[in-house]
KOLNUKOL-27365 format. One line per 2 residues: for each residue x, y, z of N, C-alpha, C, O, CB. Coordinates in steps of 0.1 Angstrom, whole numbers, plus 5000, padded with zeros to 4 digits. Each point is the difference from the previous one (the first is absolute). Glycine has a CB too. Layout:
BEGIN
X Y Z X Y Z X Y Z X Y Z X Y Z; ...
//
This chain:
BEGIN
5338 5239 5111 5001 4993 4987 4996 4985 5002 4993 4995 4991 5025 5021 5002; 4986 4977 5018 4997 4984 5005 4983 5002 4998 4994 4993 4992 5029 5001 5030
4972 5015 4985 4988 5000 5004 4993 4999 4990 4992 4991 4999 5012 5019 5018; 4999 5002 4970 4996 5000 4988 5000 4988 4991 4991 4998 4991 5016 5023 5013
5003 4969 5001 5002 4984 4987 4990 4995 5012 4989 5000 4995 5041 4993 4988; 4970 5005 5022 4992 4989 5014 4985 5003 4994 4993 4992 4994 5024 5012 5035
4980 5010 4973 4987 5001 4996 4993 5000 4984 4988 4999 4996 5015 5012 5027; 5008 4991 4968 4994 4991 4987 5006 4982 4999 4997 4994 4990 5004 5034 4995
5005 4969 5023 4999 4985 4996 4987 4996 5011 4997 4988 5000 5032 5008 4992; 4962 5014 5016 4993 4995 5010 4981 4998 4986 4991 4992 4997 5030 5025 5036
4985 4997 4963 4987 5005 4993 5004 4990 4985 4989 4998 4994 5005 5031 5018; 5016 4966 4982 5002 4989 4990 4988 4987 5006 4988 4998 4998 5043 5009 4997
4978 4986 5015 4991 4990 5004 4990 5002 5003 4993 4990 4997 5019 5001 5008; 4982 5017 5001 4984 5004 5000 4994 4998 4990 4990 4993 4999 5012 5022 5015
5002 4991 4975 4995 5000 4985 5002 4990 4994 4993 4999 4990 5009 5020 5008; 5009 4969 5004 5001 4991 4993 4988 4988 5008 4996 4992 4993 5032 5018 4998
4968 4990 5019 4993 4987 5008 4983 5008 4996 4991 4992 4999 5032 4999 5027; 4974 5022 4972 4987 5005 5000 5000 5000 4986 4988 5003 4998 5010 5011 5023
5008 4985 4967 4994 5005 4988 4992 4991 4994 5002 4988 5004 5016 5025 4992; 4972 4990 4995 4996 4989 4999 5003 4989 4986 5005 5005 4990 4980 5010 5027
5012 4974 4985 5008 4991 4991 4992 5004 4989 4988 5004 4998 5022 4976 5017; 5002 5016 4974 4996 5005 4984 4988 4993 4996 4993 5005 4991 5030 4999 5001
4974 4985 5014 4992 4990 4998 4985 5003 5002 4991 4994 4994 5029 4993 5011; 4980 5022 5004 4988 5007 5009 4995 5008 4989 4987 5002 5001 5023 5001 5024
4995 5002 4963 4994 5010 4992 4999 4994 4988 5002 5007 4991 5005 5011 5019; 4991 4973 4988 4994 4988 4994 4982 5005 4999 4993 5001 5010 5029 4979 5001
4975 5022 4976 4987 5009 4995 4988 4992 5002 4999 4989 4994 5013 5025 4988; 4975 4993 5029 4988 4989 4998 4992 4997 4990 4992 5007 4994 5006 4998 5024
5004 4983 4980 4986 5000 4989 4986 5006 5001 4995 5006 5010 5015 4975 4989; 4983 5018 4988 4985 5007 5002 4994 4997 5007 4992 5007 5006 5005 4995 4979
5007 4984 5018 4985 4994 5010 5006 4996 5013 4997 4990 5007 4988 4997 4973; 5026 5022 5024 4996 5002 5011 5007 5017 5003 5010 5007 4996 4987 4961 5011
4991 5035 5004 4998 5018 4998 5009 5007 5008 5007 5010 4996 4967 4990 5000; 5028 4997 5018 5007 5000 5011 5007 4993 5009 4991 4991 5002 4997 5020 4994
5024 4985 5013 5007 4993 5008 5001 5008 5008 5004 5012 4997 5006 4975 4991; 4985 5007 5027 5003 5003 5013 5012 4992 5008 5001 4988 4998 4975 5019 5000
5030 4998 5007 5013 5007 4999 5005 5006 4989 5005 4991 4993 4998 4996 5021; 4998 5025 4982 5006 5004 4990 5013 4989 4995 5005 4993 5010 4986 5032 4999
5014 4974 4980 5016 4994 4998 5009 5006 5007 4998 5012 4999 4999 4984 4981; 5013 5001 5028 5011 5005 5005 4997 5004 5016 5009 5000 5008 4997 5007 4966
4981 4995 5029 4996 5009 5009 5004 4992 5010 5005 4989 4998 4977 5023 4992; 5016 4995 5027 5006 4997 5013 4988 4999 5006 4990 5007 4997 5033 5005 5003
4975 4978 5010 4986 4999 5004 5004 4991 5016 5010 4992 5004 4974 5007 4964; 5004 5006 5038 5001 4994 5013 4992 4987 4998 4991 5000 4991 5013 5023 5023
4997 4965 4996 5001 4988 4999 4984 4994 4998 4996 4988 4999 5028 5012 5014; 4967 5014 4987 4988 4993 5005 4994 5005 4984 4988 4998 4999 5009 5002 5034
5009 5006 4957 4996 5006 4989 4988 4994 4991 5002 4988 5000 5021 5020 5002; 4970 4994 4993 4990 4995 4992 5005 5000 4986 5004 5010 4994 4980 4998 5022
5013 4976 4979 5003 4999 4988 4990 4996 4987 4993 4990 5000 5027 5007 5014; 4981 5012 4978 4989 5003 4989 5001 5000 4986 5005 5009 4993 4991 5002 5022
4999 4980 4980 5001 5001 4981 4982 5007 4996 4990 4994 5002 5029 4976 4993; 4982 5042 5000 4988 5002 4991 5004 4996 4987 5010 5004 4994 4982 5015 5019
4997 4971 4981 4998 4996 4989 4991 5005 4990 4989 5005 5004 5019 4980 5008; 4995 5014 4975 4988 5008 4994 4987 4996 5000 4997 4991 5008 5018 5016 4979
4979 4996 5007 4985 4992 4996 5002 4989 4994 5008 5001 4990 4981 5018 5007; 5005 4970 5005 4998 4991 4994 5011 4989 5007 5001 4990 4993 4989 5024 4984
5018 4986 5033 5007 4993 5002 5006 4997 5017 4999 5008 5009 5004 5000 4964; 5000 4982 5029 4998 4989 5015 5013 4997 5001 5006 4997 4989 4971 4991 5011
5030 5012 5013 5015 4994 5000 4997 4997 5015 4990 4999 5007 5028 5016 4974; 4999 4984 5021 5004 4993 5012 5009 5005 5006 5002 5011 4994 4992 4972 4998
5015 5017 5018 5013 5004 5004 5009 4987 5003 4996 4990 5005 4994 5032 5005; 5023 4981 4987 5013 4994 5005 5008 5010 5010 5001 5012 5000 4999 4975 4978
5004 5002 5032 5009 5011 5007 5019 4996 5001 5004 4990 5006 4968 5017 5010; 5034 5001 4980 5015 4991 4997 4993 4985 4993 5002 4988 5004 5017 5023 5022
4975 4991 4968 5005 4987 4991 4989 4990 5003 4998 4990 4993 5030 5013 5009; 4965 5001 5008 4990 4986 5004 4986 5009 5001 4998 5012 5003 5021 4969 5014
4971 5007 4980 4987 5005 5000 4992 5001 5009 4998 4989 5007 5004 5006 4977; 4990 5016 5021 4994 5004 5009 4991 4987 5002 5001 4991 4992 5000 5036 5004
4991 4973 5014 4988 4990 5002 4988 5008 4999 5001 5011 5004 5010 4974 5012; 4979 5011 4979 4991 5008 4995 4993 5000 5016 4989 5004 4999 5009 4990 4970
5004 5005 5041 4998 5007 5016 5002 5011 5000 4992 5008 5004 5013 4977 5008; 5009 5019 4984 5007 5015 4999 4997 5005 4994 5002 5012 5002 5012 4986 5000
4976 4998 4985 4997 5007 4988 4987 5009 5002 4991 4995 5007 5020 4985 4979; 4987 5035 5009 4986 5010 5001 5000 4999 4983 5011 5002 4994 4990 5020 5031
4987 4974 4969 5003 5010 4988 4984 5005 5001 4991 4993 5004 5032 4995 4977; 4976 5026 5013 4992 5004 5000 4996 5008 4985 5003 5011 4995 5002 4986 5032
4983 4988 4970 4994 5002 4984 4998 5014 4995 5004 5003 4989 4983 4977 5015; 5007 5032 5004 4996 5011 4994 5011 5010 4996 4998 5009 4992 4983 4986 5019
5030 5001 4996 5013 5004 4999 5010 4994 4991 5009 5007 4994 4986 4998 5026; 5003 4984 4979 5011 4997 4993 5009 4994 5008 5009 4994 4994 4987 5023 4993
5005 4983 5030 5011 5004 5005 5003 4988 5007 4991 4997 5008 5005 5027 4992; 5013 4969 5001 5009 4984 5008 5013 5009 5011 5011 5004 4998 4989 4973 4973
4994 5022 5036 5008 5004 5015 5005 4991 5008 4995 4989 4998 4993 5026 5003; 5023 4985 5010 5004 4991 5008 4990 5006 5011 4998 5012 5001 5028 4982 4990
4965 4996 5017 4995 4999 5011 5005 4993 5015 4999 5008 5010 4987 4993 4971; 5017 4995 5020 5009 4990 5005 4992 4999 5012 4998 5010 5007 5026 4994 4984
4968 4978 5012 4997 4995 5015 5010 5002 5007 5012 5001 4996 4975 4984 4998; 5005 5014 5021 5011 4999 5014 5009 4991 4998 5010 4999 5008 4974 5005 5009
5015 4988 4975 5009 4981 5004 5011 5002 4990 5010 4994 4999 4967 4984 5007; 5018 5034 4983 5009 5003 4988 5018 5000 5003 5006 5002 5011 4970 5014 4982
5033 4980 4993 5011 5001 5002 5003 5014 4995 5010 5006 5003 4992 4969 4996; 4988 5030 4995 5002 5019 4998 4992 5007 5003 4993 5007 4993 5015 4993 4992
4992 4997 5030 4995 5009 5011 5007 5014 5005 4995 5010 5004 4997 4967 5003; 5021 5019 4991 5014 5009 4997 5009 5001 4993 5010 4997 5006 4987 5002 5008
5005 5003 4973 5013 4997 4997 5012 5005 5004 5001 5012 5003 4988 4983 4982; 5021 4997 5016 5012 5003 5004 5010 5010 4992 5001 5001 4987 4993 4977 5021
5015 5031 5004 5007 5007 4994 5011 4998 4989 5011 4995 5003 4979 5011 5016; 5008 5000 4968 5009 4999 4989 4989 5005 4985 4990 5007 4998 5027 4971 5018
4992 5014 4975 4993 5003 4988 4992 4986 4996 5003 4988 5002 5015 5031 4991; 4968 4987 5000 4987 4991 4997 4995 4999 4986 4996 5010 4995 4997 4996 5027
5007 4985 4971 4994 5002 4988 4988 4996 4997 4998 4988 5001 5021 5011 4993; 4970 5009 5001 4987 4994 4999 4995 4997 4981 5000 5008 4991 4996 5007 5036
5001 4974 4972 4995 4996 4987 4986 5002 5000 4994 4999 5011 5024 4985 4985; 4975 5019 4992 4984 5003 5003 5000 4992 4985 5007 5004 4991 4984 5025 5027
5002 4960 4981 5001 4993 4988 4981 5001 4998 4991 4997 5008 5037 4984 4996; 4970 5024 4982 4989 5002 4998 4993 4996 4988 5008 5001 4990 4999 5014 5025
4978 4980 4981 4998 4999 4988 4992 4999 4998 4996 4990 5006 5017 5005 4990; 4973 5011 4995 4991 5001 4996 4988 4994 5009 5004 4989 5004 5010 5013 4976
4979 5000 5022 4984 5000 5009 5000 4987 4990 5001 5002 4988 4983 5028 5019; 5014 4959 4996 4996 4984 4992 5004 4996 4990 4994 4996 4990 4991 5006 5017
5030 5000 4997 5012 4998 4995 5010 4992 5008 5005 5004 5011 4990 5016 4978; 5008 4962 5003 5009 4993 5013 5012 5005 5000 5007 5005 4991 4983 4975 5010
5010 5017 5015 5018 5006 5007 5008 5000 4993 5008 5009 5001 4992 4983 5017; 5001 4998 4969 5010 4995 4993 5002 5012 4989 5010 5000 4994 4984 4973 5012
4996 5037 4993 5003 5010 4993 5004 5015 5007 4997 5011 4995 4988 4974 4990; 5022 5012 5025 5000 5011 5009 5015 5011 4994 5007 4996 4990 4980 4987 5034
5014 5024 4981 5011 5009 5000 5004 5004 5014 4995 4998 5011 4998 5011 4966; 5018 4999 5018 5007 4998 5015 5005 5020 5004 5005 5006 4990 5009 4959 5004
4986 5039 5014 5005 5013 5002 5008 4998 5012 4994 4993 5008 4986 5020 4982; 5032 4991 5015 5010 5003 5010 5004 5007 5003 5009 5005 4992 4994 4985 5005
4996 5016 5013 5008 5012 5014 5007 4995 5009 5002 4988 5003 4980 5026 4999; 5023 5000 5005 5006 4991 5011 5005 5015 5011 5007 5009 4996 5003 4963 4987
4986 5026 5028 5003 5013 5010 5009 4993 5012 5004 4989 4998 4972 5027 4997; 5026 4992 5016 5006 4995 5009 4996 5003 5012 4999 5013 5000 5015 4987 4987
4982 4995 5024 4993 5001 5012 5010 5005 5012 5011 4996 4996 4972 4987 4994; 5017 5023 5023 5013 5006 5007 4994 4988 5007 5005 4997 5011 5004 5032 4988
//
């Protein structure tokens, strides 16, 4: 019977530290098509991070809160697509274990920044 409570308070906290936050399912806009890392998802430290954007439109990344350097930055016009690259000298050469939130702020092909929008995820790295 011990064994039996031990192993649902073991499989509780598992499920409470893995689920993913409500915040994660937070719906993408049109213009942008796909997020790499899925929301919520578990990812090892070297993971590739990805906004497909629709046609017609150019962004950037934030990572927790601060903006990439466009060193880190791939985007690739025929795609659509603003990726983390990260140089050797990079501070996200690895990120560190825990949870990460990525912003992909985006807005119209010759359209200023100042008219951007903003999309947010966030996964967790082991």
């Amino acid at each position: 019977m011990l064994s039996l409570i031990v192993a649902a308070a073991v499989g509780g906290f598992v499920f409470a530290f893995t689920a993913p936050d409500p915040k994660d399912d937070e719906p993408k806009p049109d213009a942008v098509e796909m997020v790499f890392p899925q929301p919520g998802d578990r990812e090892l430290r070297q993971a590739e991070i990805v906004a497909d954007l629709a046609p017609g439109y150019t962004g950037y990344l934030l990572i927790d809160g601060v903006e990439v350097p466009q060193d880190d930055i791939r985007f690739v016009d025929a795609l659509n697509r603003v990726s983390l690259e990260p140089t050797e000298d990079s501070d996200y050469r690895v990120l560190a274990s825990g949870r990460h939130c990525v912003t992909v702020v985006y807005h119209r092909i010759g359209e200023p920044r100042e008219q951007s929008n903003s999309y947010r995820w966030c996964f967790s790295v082991h």
